[in-house]
py3Dmol code that shows the C-alpha trace and the ligand (Angstrom):
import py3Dmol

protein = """\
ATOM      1  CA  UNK A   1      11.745 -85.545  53.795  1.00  0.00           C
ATOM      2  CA  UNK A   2       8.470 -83.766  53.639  1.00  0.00           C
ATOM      3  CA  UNK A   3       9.290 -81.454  50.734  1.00  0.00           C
ATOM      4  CA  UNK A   4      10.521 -84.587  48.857  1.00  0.00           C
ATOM      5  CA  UNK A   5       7.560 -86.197  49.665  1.00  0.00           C
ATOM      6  CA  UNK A   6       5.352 -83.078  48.032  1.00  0.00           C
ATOM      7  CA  UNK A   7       7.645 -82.961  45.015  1.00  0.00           C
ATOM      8  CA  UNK A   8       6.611 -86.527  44.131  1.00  0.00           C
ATOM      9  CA  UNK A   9       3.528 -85.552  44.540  1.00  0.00           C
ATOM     10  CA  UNK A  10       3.888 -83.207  42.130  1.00  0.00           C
ATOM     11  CA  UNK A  11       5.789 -85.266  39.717  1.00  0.00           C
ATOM     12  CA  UNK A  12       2.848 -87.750  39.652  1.00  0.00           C
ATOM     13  CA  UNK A  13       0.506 -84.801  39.330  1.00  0.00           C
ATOM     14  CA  UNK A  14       3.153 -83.663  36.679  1.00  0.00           C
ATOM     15  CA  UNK A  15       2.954 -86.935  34.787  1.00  0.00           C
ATOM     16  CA  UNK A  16      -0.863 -87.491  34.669  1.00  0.00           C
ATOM     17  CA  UNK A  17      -1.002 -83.733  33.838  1.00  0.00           C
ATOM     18  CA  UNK A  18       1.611 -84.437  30.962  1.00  0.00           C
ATOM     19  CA  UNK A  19      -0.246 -87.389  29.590  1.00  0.00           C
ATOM     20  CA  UNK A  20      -3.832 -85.721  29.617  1.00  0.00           C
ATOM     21  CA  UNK A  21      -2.216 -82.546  27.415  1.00  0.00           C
ATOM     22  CA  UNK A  22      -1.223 -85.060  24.985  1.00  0.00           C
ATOM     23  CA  UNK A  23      -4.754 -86.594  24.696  1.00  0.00           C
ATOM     24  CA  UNK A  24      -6.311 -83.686  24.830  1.00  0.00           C
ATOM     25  CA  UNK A  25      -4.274 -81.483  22.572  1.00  0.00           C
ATOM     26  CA  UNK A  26      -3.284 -84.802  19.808  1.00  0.00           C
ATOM     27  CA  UNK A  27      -1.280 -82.990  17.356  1.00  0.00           C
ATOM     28  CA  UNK A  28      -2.955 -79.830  17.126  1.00  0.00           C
ATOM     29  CA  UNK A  29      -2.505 -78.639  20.409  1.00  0.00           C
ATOM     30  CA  UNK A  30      -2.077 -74.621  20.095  1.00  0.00           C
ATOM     31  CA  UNK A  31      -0.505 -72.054  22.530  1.00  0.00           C
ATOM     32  CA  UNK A  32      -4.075 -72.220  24.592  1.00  0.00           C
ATOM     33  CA  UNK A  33      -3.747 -75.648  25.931  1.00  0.00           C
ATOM     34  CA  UNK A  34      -0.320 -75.559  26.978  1.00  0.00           C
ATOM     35  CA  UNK A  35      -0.714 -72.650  28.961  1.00  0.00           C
ATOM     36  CA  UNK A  36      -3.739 -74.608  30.732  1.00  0.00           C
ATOM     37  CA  UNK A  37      -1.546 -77.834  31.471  1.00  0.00           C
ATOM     38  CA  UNK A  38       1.038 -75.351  32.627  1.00  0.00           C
ATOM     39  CA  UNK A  39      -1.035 -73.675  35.349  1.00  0.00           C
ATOM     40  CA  UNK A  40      -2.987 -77.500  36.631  1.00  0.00           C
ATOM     41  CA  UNK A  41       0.858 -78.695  36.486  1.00  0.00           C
ATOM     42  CA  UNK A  42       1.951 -75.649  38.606  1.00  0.00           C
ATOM     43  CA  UNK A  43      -1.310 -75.223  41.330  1.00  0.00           C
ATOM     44  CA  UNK A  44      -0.299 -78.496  43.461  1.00  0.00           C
ATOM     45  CA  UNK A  45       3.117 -77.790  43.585  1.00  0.00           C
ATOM     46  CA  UNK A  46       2.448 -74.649  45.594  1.00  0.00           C
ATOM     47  CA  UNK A  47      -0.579 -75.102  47.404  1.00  0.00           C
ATOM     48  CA  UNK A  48       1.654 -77.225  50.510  1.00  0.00           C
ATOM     49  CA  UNK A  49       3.313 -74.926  52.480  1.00  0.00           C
ATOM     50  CA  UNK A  50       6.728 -75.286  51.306  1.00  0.00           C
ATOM     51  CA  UNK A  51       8.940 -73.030  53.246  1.00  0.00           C
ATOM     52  CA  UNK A  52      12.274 -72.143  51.070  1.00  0.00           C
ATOM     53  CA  UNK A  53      12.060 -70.729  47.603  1.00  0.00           C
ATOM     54  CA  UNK A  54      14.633 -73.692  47.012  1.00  0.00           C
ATOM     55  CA  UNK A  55      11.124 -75.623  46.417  1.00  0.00           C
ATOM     56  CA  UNK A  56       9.351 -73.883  44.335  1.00  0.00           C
ATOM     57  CA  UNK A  57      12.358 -73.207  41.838  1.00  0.00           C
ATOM     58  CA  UNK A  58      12.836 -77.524  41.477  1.00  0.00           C
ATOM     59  CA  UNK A  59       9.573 -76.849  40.505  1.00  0.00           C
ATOM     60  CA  UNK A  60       9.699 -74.776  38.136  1.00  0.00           C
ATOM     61  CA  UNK A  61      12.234 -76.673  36.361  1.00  0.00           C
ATOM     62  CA  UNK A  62      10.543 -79.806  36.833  1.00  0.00           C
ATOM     63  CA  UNK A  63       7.917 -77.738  34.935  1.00  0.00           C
ATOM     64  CA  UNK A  64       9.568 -76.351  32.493  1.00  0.00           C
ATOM     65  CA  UNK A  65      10.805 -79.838  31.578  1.00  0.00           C
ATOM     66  CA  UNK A  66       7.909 -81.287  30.906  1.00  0.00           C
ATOM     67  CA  UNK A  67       6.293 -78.691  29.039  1.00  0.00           C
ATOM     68  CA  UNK A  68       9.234 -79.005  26.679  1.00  0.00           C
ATOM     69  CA  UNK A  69       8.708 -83.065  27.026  1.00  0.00           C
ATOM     70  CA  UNK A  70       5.209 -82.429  25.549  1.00  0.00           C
ATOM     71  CA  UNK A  71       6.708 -80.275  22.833  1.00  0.00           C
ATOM     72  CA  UNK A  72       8.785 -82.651  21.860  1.00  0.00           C
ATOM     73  CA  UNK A  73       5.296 -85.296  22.118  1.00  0.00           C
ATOM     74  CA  UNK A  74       3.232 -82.922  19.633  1.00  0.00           C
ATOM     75  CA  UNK A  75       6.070 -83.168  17.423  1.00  0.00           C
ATOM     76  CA  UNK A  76       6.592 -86.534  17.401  1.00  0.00           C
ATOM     77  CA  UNK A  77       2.515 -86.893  17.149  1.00  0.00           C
ATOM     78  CA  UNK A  78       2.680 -84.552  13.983  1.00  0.00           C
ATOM     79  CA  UNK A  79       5.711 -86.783  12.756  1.00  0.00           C
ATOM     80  CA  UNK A  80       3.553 -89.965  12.682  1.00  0.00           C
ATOM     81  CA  UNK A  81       0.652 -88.244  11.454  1.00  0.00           C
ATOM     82  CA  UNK A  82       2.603 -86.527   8.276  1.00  0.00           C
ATOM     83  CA  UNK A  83       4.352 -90.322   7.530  1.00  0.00           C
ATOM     84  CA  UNK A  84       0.922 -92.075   7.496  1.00  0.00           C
ATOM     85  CA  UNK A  85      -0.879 -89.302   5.296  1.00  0.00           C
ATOM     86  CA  UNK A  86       2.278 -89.360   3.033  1.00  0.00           C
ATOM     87  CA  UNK A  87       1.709 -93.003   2.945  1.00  0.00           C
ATOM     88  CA  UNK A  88      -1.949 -93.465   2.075  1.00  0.00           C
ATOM     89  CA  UNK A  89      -1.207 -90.356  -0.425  1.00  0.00           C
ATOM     90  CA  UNK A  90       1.226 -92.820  -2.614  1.00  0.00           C
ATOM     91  CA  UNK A  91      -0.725 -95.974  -2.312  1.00  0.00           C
ATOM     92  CA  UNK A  92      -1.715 -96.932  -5.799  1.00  0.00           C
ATOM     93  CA  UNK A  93      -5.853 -96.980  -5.617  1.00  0.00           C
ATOM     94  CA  UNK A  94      -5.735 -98.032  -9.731  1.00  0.00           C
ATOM     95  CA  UNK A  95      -5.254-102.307 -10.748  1.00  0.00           C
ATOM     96  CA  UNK A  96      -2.030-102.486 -12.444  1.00  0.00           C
ATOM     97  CA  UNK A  97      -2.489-102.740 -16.506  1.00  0.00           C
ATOM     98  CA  UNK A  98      -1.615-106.149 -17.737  1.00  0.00           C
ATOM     99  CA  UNK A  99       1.071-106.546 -20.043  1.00  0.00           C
ATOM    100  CA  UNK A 100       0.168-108.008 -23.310  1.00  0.00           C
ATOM    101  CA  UNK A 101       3.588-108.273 -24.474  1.00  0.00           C
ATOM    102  CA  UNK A 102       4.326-110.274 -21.351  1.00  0.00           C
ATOM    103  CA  UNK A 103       1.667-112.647 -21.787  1.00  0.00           C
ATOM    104  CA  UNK A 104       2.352-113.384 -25.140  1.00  0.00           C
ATOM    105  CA  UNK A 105       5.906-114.256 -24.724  1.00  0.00           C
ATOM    106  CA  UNK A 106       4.913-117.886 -24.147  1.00  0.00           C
ATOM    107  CA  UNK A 107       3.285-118.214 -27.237  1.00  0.00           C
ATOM    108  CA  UNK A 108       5.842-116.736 -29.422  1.00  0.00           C
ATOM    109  CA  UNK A 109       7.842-119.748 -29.759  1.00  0.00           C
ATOM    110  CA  UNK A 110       4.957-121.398 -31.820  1.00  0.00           C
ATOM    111  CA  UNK A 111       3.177-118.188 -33.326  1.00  0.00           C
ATOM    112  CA  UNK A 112       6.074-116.539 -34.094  1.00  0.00           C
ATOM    113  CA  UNK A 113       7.238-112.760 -32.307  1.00  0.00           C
ATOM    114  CA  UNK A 114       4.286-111.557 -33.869  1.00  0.00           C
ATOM    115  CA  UNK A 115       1.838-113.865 -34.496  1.00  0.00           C
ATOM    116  CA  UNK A 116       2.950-113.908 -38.032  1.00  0.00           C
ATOM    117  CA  UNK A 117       3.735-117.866 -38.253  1.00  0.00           C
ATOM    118  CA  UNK A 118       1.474-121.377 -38.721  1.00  0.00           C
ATOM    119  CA  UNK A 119       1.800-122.342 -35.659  1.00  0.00           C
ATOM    120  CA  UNK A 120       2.974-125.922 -35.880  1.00  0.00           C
ATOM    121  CA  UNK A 121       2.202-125.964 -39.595  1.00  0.00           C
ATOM    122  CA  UNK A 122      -1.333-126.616 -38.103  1.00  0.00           C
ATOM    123  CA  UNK A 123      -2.979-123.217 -37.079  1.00  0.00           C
ATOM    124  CA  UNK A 124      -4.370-120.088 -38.715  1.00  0.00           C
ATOM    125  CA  UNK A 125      -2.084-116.901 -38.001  1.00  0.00           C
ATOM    126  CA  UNK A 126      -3.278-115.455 -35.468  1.00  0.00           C
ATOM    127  CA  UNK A 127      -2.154-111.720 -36.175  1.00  0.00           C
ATOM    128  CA  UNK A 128      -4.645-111.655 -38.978  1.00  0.00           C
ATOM    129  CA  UNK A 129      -7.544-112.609 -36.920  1.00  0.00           C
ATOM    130  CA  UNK A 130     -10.099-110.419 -35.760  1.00  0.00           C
ATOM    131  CA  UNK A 131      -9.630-109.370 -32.394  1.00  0.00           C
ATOM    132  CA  UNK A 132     -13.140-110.628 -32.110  1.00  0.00           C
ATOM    133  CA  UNK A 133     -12.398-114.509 -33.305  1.00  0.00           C
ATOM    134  CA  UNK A 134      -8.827-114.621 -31.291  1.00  0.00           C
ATOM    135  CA  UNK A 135     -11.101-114.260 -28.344  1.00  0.00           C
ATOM    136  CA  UNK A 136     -13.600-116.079 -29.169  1.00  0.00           C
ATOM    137  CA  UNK A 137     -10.891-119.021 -30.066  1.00  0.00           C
ATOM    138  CA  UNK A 138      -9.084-118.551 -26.726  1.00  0.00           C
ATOM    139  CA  UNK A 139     -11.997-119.021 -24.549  1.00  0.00           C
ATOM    140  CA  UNK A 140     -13.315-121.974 -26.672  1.00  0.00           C
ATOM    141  CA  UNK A 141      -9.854-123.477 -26.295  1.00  0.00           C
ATOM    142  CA  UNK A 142     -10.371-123.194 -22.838  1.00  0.00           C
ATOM    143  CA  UNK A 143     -13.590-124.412 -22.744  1.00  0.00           C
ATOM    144  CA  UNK A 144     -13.136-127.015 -24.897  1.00  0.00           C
ATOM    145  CA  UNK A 145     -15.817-126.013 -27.690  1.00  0.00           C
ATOM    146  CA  UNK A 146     -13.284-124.795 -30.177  1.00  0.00           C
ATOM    147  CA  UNK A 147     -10.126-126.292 -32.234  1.00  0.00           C
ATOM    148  CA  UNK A 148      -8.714-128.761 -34.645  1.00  0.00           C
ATOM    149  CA  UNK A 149      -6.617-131.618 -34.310  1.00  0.00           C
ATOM    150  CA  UNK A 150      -4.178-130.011 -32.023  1.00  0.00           C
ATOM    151  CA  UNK A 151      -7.017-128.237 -30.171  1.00  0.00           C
ATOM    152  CA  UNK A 152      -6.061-129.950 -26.420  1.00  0.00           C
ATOM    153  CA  UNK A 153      -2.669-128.457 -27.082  1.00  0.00           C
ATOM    154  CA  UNK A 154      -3.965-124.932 -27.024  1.00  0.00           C
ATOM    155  CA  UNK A 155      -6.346-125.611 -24.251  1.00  0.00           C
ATOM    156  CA  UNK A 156      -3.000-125.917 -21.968  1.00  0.00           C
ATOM    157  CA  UNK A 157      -1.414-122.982 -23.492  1.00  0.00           C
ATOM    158  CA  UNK A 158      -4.067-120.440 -22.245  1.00  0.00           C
ATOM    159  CA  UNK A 159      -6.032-122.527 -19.499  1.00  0.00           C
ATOM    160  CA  UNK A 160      -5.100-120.050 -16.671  1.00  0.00           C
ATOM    161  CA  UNK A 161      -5.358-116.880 -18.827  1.00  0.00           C
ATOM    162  CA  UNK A 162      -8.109-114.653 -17.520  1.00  0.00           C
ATOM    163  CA  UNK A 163     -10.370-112.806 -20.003  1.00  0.00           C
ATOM    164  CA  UNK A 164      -8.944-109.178 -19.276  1.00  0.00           C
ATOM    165  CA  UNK A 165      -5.289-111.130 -19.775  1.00  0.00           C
ATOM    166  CA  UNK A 166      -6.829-112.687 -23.320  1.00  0.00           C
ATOM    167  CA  UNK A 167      -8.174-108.901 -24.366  1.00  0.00           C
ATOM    168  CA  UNK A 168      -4.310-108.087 -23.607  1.00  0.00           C
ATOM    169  CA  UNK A 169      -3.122-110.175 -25.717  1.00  0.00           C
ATOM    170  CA  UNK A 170      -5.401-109.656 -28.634  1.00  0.00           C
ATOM    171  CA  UNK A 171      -4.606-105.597 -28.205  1.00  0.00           C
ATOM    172  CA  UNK A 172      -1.020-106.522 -28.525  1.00  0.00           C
ATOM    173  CA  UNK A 173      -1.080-109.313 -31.626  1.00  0.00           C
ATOM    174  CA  UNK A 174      -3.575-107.310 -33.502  1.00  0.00           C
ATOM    175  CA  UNK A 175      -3.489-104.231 -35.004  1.00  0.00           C
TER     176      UNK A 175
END
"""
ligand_1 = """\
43
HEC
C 3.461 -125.367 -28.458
C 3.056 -124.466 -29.511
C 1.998 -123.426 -29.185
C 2.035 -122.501 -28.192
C 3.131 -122.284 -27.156
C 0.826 -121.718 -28.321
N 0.072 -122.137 -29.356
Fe -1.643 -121.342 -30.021
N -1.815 -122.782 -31.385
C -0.920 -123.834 -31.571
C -1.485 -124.792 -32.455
C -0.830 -126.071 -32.944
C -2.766 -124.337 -32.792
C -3.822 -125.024 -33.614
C -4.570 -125.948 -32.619
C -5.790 -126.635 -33.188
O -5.641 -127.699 -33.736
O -6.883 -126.042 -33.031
C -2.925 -123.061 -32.120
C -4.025 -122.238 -32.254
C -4.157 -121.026 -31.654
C -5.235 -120.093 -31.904
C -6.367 -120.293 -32.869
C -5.882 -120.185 -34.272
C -6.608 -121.137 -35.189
O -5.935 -121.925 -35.830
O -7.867 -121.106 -35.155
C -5.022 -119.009 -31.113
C -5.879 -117.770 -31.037
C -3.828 -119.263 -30.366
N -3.315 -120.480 -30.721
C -3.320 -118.422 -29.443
C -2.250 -118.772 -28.631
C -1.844 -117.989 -27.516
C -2.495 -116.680 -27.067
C -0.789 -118.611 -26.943
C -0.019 -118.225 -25.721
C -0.779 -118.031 -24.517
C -0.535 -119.799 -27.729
N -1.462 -119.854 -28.728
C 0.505 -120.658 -27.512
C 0.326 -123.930 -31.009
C 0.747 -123.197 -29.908
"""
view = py3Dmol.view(width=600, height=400)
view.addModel(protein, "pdb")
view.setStyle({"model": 0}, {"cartoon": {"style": "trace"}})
view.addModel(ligand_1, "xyz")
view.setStyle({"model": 1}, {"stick": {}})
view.zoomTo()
view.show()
């Protein structure tokens, strides 16, 4: 009774002991600390006067195992830590380029694969405008302040286009 009594003493000890190496060691924890949690894990356990030698070797493996349980913690710690550096090494810090080609596919059907045709016999091709006036054309379409007869046409066709996605589409249409 009373030396089961003492040995859950010690297990609690044990446990708080356990937990405390963890914080204190994280996932660096050398040879140093564990040798410290060892002996603050061992001292209660022997201080009551615990008659047979039966005692103190339950101990000792009740030690033993939960040095090795915090083993097995630090390297579970280390674990985590090596996944999440990993991680936030591959995360992509750069915008993704937009793709010009992409954006142009839409408009291909009217100004040709190139921008080579008349657009609806109506327009001006549009590969052998500056990059400077395609711009300039796009944003007044979108705007409003630029076109012909068909102009309200156009103004749907690129509406939603930002101005990075428009200098995209001028890199890839002219040369
Ligand atoms: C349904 C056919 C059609 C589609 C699709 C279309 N366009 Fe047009 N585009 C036209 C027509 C027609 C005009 C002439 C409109 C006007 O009267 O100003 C034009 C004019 C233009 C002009 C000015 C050329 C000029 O005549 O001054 C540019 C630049 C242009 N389009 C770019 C684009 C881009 C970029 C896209 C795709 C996002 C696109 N267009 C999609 C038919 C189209």
């Amino acid at each position: 009774m009373m030396q089961n009594q003492i040995l859950k003493k010690g297990k609690l000890y044990l446990l708080s002991s356990i937990t405390a190496s963890i914080l204190l060691s994280g996932c660096f924890g050398g040879e140093e600390k564990k040798e410290v949690s060892a002996e603050a894990v061992v001292k209660p356990v022997e201080q009551p006067k615990v008659e047979q030698p039966a005692g103190t070797a339950v101990a000792e493996s009740v030690v033993k195992e939960a040095v090795e349980k915090v083993e097995v913690a630090k390297e579970e710690v280390k674990d985590v830590v090596a996944t999440v550096e990993k991680e936030v090494q591959q995360t992509p810090i750069t915008t993704p380029t937009i793709d010009g080609a992409k954006l142009y596919a839409k408009c291909s059907s009217c100004h040709g694969a190139n921008g080579e045709k008349v657009a609806l016999n109506v327009s001006k091709i549009i590969k052998d405008l500056s990059k400077e006036n395609f711009i300039s054309a796009v944003k007044g379409y979108q705007s409003g302040t630029y076109g012909g007869s068909m102009k309200t046409l156009m103004t749907g066709q690129v509406k939603s286009l930002t101005e990075d996605e428009i200098k995209a589409i001028a890199n890839y249409i002219i040369k």
